[in-house]
PDB file of N, CA, C and O in Angstrom:
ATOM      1  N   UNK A   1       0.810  -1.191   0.000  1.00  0.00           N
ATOM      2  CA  UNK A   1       0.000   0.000   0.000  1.00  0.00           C
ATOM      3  C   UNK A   1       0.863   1.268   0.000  1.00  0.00           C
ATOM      4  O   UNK A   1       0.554   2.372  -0.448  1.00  0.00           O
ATOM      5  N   UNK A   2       2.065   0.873   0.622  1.00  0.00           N
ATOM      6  CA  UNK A   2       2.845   2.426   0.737  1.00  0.00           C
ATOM      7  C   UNK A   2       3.589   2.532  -0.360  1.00  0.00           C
ATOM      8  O   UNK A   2       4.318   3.521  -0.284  1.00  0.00           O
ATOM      9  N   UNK A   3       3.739   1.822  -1.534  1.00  0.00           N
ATOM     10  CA  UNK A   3       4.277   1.906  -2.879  1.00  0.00           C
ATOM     11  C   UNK A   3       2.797   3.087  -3.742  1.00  0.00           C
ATOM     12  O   UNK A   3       2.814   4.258  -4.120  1.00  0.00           O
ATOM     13  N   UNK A   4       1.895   2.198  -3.742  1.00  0.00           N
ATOM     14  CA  UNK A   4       0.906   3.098  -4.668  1.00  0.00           C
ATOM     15  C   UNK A   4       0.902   4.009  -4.094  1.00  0.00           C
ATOM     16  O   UNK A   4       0.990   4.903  -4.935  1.00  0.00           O
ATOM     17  N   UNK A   5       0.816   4.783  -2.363  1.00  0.00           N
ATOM     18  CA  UNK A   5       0.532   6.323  -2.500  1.00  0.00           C
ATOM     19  C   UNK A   5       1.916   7.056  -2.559  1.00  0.00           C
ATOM     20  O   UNK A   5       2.080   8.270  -2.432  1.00  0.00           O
ATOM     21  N   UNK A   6       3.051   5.947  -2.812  1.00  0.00           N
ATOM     22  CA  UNK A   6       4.282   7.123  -3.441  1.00  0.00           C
ATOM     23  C   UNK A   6       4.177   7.468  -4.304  1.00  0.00           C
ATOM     24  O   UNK A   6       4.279   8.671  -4.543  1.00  0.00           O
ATOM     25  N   UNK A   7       3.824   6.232  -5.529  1.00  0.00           N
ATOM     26  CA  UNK A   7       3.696   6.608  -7.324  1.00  0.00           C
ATOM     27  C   UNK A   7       2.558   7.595  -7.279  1.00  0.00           C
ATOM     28  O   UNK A   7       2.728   8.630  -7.923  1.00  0.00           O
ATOM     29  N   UNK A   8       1.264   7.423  -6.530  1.00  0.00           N
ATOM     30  CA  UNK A   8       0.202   8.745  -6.781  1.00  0.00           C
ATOM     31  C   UNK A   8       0.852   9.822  -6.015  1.00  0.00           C
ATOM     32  O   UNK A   8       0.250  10.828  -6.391  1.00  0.00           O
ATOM     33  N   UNK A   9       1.815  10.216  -5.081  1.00  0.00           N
ATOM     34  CA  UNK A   9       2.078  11.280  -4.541  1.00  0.00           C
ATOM     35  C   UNK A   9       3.620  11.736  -6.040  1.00  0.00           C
ATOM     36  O   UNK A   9       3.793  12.886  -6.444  1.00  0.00           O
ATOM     37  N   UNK A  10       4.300  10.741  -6.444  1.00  0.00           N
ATOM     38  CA  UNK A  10       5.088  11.595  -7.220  1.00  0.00           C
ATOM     39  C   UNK A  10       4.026  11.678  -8.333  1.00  0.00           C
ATOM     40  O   UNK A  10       3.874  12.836  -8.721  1.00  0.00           O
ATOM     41  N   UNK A  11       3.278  10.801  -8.930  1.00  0.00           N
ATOM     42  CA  UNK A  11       2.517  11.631  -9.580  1.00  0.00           C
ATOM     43  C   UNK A  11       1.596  12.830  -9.958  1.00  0.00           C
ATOM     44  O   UNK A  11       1.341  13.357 -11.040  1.00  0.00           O
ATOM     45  N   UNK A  12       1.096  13.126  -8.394  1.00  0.00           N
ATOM     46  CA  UNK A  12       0.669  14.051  -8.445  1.00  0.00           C
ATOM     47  C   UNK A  12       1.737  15.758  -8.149  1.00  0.00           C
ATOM     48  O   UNK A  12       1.300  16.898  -8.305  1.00  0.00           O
ATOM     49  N   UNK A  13       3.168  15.364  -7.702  1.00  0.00           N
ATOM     50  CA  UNK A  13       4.057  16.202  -7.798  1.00  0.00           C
ATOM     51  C   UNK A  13       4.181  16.564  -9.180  1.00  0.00           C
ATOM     52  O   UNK A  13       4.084  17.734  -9.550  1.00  0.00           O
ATOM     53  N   UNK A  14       4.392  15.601  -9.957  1.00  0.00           N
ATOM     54  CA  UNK A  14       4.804  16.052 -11.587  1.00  0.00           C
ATOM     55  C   UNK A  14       3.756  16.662 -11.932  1.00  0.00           C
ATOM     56  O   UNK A  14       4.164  17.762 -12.304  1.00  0.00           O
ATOM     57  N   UNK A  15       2.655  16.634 -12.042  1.00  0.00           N
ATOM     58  CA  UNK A  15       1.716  17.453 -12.881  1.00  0.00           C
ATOM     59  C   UNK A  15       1.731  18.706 -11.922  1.00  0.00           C
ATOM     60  O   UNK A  15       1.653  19.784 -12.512  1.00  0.00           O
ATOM     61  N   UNK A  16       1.811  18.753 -10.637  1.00  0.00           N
ATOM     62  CA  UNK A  16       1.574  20.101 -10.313  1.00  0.00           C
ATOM     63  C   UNK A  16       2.670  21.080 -10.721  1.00  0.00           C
ATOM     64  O   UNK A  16       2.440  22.265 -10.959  1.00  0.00           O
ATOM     65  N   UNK A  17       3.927  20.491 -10.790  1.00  0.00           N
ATOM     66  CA  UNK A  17       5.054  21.097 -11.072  1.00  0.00           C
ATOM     67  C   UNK A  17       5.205  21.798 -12.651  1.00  0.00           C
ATOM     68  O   UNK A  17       5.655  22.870 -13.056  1.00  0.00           O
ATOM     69  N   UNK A  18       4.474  20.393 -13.421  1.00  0.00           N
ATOM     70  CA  UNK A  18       4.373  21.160 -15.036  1.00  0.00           C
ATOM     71  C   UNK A  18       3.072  22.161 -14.580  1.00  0.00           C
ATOM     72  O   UNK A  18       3.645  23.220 -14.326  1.00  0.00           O
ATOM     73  N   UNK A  19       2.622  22.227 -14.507  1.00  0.00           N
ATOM     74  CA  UNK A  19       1.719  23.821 -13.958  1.00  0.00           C
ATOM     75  C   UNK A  19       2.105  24.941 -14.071  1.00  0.00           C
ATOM     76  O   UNK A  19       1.698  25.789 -14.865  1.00  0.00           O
ATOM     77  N   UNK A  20       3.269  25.071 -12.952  1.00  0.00           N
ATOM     78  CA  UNK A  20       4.053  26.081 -13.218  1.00  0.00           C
ATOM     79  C   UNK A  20       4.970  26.560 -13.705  1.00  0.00           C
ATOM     80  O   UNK A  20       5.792  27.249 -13.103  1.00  0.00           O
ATOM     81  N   UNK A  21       5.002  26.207 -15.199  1.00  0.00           N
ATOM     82  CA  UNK A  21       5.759  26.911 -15.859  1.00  0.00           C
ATOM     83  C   UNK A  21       5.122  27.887 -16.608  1.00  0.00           C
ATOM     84  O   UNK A  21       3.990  27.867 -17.093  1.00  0.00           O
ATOM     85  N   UNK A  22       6.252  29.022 -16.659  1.00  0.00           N
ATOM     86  CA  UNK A  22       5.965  30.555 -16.745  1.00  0.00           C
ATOM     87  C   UNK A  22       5.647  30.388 -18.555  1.00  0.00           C
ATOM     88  O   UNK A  22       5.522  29.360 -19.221  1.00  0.00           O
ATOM     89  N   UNK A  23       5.593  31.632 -18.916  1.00  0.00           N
ATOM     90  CA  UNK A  23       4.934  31.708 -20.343  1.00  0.00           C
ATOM     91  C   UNK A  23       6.840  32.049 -21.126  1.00  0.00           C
ATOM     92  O   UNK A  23       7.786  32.717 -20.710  1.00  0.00           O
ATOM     93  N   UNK A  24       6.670  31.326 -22.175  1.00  0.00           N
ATOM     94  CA  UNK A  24       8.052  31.326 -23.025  1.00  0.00           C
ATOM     95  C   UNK A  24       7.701  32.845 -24.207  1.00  0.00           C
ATOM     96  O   UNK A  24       7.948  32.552 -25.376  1.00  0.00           O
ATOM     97  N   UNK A  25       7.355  33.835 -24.072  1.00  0.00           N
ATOM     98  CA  UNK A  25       7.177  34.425 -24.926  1.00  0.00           C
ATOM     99  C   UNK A  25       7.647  36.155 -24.325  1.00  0.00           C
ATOM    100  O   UNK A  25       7.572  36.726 -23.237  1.00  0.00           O
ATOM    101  N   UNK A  26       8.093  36.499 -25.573  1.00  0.00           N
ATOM    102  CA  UNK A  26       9.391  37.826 -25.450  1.00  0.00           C
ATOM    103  C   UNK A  26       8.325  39.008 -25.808  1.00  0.00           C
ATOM    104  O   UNK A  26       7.659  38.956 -26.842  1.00  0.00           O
ATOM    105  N   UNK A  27       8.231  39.920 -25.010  1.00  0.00           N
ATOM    106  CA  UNK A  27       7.411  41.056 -25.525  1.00  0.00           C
ATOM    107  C   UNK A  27       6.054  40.851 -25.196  1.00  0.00           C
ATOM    108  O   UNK A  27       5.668  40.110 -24.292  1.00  0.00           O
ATOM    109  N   UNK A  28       5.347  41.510 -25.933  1.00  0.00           N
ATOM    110  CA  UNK A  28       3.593  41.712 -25.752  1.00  0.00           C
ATOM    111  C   UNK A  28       2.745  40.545 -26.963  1.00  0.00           C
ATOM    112  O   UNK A  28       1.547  40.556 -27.246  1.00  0.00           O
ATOM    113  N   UNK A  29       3.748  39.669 -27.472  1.00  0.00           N
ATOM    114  CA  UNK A  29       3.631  38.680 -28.250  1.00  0.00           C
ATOM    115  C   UNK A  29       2.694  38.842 -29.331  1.00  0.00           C
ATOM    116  O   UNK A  29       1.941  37.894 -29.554  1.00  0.00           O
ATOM    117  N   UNK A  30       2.602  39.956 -30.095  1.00  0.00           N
ATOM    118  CA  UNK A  30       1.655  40.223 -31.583  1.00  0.00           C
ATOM    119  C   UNK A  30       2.446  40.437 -32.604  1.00  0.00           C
ATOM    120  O   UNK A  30       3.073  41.464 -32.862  1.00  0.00           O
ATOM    121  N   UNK A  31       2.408  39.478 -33.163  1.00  0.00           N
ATOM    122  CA  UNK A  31       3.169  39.675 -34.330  1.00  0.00           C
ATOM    123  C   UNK A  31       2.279  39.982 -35.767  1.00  0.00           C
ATOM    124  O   UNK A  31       1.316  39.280 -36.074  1.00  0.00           O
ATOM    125  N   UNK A  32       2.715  41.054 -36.539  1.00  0.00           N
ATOM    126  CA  UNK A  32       1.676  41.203 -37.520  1.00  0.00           C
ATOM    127  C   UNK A  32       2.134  40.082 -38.847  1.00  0.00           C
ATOM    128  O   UNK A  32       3.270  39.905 -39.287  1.00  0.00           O
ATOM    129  N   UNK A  33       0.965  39.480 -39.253  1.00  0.00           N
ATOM    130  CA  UNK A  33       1.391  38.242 -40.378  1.00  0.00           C
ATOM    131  C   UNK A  33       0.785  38.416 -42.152  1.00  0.00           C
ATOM    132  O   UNK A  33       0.655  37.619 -43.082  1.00  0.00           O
ATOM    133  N   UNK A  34       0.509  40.020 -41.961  1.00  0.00           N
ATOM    134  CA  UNK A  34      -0.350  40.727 -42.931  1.00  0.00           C
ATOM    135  C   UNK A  34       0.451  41.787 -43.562  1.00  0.00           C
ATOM    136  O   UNK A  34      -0.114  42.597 -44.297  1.00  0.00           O
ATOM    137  N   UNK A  35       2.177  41.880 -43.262  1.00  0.00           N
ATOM    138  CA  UNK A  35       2.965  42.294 -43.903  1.00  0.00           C
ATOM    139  C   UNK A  35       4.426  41.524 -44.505  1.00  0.00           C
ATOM    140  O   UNK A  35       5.195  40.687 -44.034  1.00  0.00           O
ATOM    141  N   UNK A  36       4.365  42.151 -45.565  1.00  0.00           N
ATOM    142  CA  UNK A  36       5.926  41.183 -46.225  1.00  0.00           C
ATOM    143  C   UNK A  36       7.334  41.708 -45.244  1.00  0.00           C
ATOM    144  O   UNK A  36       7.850  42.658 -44.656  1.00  0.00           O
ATOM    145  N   UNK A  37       7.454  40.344 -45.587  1.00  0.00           N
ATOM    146  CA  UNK A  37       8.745  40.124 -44.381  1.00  0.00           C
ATOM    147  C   UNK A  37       9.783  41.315 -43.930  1.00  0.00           C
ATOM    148  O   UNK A  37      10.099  41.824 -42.855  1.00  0.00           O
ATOM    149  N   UNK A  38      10.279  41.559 -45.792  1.00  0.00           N
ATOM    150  CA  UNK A  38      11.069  43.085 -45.213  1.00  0.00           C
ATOM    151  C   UNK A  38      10.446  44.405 -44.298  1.00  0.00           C
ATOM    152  O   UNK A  38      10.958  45.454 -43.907  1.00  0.00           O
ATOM    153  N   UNK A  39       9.480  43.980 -44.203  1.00  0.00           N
ATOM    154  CA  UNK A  39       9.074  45.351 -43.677  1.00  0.00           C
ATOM    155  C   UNK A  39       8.612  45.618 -41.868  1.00  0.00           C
ATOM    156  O   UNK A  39       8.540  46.635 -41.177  1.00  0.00           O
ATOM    157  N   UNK A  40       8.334  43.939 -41.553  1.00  0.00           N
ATOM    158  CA  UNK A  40       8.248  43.473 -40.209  1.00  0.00           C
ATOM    159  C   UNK A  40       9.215  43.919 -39.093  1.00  0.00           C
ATOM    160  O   UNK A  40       9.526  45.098 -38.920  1.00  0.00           O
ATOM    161  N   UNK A  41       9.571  43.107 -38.507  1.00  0.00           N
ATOM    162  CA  UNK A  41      10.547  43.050 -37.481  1.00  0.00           C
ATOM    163  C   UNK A  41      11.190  44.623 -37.132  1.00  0.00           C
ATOM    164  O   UNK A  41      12.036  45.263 -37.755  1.00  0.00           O
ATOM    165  N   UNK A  42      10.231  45.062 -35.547  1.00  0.00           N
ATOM    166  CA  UNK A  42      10.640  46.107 -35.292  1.00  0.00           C
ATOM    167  C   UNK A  42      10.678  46.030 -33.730  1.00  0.00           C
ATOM    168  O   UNK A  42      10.047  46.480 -32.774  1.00  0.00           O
ATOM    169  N   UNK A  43      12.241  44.853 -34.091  1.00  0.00           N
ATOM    170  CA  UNK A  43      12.317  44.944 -33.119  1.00  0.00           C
ATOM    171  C   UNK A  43      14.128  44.738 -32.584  1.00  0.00           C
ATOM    172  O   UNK A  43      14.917  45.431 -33.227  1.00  0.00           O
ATOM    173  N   UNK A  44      14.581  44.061 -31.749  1.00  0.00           N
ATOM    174  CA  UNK A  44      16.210  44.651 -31.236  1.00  0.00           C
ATOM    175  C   UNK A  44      17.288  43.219 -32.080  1.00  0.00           C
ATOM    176  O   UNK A  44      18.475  42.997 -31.844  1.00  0.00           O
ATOM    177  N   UNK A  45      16.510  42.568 -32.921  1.00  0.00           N
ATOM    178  CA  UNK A  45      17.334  41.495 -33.007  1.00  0.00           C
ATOM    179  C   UNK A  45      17.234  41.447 -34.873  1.00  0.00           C
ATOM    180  O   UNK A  45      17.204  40.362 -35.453  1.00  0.00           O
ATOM    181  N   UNK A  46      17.197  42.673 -35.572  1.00  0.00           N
ATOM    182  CA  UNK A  46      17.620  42.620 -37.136  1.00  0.00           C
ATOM    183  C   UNK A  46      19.146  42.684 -36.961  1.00  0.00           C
ATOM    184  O   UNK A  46      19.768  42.845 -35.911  1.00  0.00           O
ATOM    185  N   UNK A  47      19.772  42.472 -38.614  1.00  0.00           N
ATOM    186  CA  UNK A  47      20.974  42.359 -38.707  1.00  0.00           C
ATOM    187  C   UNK A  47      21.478  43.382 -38.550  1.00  0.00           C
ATOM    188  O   UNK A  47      20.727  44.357 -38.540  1.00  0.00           O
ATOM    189  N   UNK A  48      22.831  43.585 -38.375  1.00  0.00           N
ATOM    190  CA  UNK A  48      23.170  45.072 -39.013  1.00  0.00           C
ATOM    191  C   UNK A  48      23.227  45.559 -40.302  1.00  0.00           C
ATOM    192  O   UNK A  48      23.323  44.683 -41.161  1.00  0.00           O
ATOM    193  N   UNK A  49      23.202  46.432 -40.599  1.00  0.00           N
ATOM    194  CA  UNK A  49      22.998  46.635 -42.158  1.00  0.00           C
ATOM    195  C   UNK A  49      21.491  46.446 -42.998  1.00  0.00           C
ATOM    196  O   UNK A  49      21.319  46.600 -44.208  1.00  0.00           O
ATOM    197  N   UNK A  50      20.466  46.065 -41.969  1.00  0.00           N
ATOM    198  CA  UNK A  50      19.915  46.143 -43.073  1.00  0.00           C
ATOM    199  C   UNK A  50      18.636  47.277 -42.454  1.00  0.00           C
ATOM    200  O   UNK A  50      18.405  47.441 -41.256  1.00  0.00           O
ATOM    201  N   UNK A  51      18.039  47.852 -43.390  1.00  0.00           N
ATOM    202  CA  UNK A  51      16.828  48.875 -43.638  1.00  0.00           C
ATOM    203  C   UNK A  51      15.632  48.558 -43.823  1.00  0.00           C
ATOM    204  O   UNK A  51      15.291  48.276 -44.972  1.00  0.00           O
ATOM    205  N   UNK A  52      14.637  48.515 -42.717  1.00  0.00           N
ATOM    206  CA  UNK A  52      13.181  48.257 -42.772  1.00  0.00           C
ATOM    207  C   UNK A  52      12.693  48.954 -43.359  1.00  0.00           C
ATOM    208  O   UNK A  52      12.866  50.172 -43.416  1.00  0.00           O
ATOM    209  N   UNK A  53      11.617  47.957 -44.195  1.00  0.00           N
ATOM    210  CA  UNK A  53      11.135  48.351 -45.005  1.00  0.00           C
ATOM    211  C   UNK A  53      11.570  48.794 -46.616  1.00  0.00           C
ATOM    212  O   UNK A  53      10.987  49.532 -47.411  1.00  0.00           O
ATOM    213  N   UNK A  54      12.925  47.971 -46.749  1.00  0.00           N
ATOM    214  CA  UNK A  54      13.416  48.137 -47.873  1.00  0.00           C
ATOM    215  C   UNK A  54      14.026  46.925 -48.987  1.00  0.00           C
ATOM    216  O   UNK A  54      15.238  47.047 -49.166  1.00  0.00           O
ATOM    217  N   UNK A  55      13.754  46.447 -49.308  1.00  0.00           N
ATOM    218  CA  UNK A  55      13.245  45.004 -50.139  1.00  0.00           C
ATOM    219  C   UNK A  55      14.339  44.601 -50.756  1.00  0.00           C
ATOM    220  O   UNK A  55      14.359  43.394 -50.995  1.00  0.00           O
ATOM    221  N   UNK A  56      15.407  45.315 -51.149  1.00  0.00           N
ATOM    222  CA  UNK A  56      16.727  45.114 -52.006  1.00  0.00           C
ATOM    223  C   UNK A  56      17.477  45.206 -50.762  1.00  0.00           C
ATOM    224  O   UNK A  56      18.454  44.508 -51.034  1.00  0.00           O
ATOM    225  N   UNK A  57      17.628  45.581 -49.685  1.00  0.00           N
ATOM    226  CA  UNK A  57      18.217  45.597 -48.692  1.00  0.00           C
ATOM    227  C   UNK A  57      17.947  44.235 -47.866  1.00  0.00           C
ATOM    228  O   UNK A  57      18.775  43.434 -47.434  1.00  0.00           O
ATOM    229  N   UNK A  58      16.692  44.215 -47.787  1.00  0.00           N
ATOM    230  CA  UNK A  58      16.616  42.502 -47.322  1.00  0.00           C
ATOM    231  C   UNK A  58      16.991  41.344 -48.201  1.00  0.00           C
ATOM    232  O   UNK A  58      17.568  40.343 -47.775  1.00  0.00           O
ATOM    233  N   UNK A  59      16.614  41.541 -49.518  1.00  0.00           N
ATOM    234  CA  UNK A  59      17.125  40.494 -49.993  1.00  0.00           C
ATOM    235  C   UNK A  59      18.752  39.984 -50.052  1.00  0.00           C
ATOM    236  O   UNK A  59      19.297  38.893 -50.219  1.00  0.00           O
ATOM    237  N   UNK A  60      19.068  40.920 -49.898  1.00  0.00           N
ATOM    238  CA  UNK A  60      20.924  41.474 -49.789  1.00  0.00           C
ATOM    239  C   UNK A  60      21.209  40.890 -48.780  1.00  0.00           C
ATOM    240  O   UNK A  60      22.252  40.242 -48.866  1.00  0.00           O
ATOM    241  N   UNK A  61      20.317  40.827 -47.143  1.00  0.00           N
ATOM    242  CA  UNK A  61      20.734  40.078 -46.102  1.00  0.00           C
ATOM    243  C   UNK A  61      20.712  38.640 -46.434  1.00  0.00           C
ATOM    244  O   UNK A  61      21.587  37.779 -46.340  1.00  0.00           O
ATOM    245  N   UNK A  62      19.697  38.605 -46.776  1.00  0.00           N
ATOM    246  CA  UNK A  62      19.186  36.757 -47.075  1.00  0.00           C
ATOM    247  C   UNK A  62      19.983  36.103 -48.196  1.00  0.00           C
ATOM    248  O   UNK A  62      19.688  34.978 -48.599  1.00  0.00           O
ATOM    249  N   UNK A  63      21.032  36.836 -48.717  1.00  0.00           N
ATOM    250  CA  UNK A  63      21.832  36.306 -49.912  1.00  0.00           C
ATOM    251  C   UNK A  63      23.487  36.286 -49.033  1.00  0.00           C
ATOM    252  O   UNK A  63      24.339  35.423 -49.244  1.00  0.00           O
ATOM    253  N   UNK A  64      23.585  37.001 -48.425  1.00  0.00           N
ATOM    254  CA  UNK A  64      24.760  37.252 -47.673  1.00  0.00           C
ATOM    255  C   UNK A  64      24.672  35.994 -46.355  1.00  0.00           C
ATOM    256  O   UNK A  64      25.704  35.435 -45.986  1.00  0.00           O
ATOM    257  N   UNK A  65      23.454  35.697 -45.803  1.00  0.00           N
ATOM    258  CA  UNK A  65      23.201  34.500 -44.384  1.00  0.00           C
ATOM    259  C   UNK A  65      23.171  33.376 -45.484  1.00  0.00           C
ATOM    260  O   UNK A  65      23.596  32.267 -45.159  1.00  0.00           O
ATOM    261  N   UNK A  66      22.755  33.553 -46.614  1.00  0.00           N
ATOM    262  CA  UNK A  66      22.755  31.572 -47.149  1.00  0.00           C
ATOM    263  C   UNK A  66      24.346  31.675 -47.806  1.00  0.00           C
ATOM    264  O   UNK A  66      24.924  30.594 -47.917  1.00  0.00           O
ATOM    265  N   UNK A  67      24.978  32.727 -48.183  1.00  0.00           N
ATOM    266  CA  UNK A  67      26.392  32.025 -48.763  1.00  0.00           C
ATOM    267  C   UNK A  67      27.280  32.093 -47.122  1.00  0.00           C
ATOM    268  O   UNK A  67      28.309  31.476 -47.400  1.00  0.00           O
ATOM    269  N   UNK A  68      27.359  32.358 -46.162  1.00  0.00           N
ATOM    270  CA  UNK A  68      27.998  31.805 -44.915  1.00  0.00           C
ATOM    271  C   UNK A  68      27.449  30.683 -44.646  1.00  0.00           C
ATOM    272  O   UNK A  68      28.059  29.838 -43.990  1.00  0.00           O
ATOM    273  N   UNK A  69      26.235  30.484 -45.097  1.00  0.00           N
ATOM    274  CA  UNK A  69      25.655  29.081 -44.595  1.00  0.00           C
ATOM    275  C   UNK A  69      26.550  28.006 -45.580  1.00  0.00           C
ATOM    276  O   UNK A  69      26.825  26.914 -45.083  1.00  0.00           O
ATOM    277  N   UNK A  70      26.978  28.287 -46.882  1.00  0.00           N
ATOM    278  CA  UNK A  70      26.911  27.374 -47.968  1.00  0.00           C
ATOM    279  C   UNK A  70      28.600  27.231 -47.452  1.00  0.00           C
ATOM    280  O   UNK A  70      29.528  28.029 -47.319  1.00  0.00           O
ATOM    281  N   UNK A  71      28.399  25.627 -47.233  1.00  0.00           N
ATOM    282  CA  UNK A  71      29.536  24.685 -47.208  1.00  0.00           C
ATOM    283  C   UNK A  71      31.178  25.043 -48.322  1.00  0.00           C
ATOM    284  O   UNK A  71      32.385  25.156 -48.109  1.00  0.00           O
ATOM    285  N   UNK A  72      30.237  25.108 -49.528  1.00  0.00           N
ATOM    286  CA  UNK A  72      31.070  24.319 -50.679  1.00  0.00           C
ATOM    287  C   UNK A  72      31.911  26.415 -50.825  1.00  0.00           C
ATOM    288  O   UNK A  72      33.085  26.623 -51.130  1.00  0.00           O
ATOM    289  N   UNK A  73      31.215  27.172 -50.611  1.00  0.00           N
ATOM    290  CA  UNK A  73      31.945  28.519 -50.340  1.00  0.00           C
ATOM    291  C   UNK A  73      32.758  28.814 -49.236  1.00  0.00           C
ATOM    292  O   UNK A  73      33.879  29.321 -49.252  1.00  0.00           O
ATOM    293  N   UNK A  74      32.055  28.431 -48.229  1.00  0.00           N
ATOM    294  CA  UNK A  74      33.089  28.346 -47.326  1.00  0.00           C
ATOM    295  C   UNK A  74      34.319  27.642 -47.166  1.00  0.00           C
ATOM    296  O   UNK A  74      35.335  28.330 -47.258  1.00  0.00           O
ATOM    297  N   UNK A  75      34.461  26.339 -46.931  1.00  0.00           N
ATOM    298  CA  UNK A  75      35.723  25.905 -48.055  1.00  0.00           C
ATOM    299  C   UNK A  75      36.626  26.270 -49.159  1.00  0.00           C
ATOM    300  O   UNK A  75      37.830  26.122 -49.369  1.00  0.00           O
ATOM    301  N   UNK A  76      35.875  26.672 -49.642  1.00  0.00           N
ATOM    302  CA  UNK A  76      36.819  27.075 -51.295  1.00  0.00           C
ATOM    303  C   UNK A  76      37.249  28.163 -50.129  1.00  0.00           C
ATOM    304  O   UNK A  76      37.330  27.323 -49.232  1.00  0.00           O
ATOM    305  N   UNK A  77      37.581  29.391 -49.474  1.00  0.00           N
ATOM    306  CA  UNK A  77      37.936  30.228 -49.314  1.00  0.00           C
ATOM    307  C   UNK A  77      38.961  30.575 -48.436  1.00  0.00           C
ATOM    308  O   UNK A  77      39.321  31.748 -48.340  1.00  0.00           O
TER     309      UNK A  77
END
């Protein structure tokens, strides 16, 4: 008998414990999903260099993060 009310007492520890966990989310959490990408993010974590709201400027980032990404360039260099 004193086995089952350990497993129901740690069981009932674990669920109370997942309970309290706090909320994982940064800010006032609204993100608008009704604008194109370059023009979003206003907030502390863009690259440097690049200009909201300016479309040749973003694409310029996103061409510059996939060739550091790309293996076969990095190597050759």
């Amino acid at each position: 008998m004193t086995q089952a009310r350990l497993s129901i007492l740690l069981c009932a520890a674990a669920l109370v414990t997942a309970c309290g966990e706090r909320a994982q989310t940064t800010g006032d959490g609204t993100v608008k999903y009704d604008v194109p990408s370059w023009q979003g993010a206003q907030n502390r974590y863009v690259a440097p260099g690049w200009q909201q709201g300016d479309r040749a400027s973003w694409e310029k980032q996103l061409r510059r993060r996939t060739q550091s990404q790309n293996e076969h360039v990095r190597i050759s260099h």
